[in-house]
ZADO-1210 file (C-alpha; in nm, 4 decimals, padded with zeros to 6 digits):
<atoms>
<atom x="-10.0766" y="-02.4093" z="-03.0710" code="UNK" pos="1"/>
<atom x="-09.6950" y="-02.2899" z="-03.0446" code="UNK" pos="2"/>
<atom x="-09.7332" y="-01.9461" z="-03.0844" code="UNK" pos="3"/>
<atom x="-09.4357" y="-01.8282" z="-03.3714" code="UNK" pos="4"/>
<atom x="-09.1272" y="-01.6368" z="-03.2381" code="UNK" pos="5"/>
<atom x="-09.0524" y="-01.3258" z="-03.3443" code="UNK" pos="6"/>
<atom x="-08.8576" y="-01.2032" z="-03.6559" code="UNK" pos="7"/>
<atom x="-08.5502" y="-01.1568" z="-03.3374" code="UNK" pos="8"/>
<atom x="-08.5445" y="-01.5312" z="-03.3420" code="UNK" pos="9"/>
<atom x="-08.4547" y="-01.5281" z="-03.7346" code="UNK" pos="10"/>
<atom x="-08.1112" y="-01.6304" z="-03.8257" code="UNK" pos="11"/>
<atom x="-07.8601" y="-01.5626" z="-04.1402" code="UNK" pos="12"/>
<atom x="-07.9352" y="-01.8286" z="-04.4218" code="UNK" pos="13"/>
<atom x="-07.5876" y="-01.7555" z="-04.4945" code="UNK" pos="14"/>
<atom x="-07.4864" y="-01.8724" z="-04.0854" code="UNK" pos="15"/>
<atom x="-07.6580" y="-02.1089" z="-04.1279" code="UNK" pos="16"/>
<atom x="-07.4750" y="-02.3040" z="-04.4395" code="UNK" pos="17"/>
<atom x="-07.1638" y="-02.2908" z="-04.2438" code="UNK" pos="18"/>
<atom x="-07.2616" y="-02.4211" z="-03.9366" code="UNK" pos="19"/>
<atom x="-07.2616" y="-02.7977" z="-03.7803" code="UNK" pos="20"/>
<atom x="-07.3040" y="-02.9601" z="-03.4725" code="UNK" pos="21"/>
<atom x="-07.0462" y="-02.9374" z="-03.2445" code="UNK" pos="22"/>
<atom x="-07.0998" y="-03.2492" z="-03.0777" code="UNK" pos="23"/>
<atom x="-07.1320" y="-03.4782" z="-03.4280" code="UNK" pos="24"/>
<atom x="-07.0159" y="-03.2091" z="-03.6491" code="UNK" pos="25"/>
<atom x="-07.3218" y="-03.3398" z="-03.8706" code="UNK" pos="26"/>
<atom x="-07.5548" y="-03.0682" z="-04.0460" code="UNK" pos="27"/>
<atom x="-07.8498" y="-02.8580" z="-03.8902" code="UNK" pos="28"/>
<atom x="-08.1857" y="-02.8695" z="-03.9608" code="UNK" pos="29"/>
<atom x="-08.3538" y="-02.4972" z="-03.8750" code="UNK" pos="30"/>
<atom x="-08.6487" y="-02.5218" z="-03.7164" code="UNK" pos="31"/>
<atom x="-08.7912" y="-02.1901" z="-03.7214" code="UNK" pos="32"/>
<atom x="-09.1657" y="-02.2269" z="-03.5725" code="UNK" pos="33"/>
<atom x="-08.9581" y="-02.3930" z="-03.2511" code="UNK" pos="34"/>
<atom x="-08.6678" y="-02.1820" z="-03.3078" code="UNK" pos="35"/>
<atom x="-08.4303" y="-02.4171" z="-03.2933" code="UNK" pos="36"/>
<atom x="-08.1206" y="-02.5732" z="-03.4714" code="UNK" pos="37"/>
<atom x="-08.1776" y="-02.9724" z="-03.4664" code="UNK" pos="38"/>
<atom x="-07.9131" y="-03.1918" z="-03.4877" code="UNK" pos="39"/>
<atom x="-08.0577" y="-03.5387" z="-03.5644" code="UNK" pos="40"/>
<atom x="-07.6928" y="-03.7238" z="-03.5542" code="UNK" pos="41"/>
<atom x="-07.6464" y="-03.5677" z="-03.2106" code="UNK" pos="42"/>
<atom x="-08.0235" y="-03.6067" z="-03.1214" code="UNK" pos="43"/>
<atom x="-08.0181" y="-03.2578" z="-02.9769" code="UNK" pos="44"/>
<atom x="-08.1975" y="-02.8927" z="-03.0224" code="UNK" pos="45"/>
<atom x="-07.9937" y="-02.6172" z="-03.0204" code="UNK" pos="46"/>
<atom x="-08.1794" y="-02.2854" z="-02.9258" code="UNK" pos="47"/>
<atom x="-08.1618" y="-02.0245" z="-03.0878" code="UNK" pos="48"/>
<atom x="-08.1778" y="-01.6729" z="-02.8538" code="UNK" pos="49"/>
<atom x="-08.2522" y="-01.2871" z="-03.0213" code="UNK" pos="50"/>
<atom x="-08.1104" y="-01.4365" z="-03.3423" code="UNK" pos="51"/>
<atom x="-07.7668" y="-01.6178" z="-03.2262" code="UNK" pos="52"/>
<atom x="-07.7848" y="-01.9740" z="-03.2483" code="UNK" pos="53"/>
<atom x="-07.6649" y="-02.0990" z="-02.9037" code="UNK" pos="54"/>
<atom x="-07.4427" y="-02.3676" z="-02.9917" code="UNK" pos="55"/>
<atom x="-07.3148" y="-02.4938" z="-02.6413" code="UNK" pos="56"/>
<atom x="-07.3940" y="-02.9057" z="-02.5350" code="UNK" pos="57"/>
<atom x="-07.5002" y="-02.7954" z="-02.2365" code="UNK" pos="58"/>
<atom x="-07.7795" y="-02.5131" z="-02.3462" code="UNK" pos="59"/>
<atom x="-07.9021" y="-02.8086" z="-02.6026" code="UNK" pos="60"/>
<atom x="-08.2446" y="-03.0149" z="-02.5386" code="UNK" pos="61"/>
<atom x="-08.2372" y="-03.3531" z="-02.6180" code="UNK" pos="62"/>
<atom x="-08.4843" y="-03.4694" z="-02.8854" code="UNK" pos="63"/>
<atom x="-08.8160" y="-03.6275" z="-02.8332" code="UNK" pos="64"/>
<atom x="-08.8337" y="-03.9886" z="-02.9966" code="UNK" pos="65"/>
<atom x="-09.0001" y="-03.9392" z="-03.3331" code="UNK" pos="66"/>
<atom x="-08.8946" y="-03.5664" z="-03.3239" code="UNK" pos="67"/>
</atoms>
């Protein structure tokens, strides 16, 4: 079992409203338990580090098939 991150990893509902993905400049889904920013369009997982969303291409995962 993924073990939950900490309340650091929590990020502004209102941040998160206004951003999209850089790369599609589709919407986010927040993935809190992973704490991640997924970008289905893109097919990428943004992470998120002590609360900022990390929102470089490069820093991104690239998304499981089914995920």
């Amino acid at each position: 079992m993924t073990p939950t991150p900490s309340l650091q990893n929590d990020v502004d509902p209102r941040l998160l409203e206004v951003l999209v993905c850089p790369i599609s400049h589709g919407p986010l889904d927040y993935d809190r338990q992973k704490g991640e920013l997924i970008s289905r369009k893109a097919g990428l997982a943004y992470p998120i580090r002590e609360g900022v969303p990390v929102m470089l291409a490069e820093e991104a995962r690239t998304l499981d098939e089914g995920e």
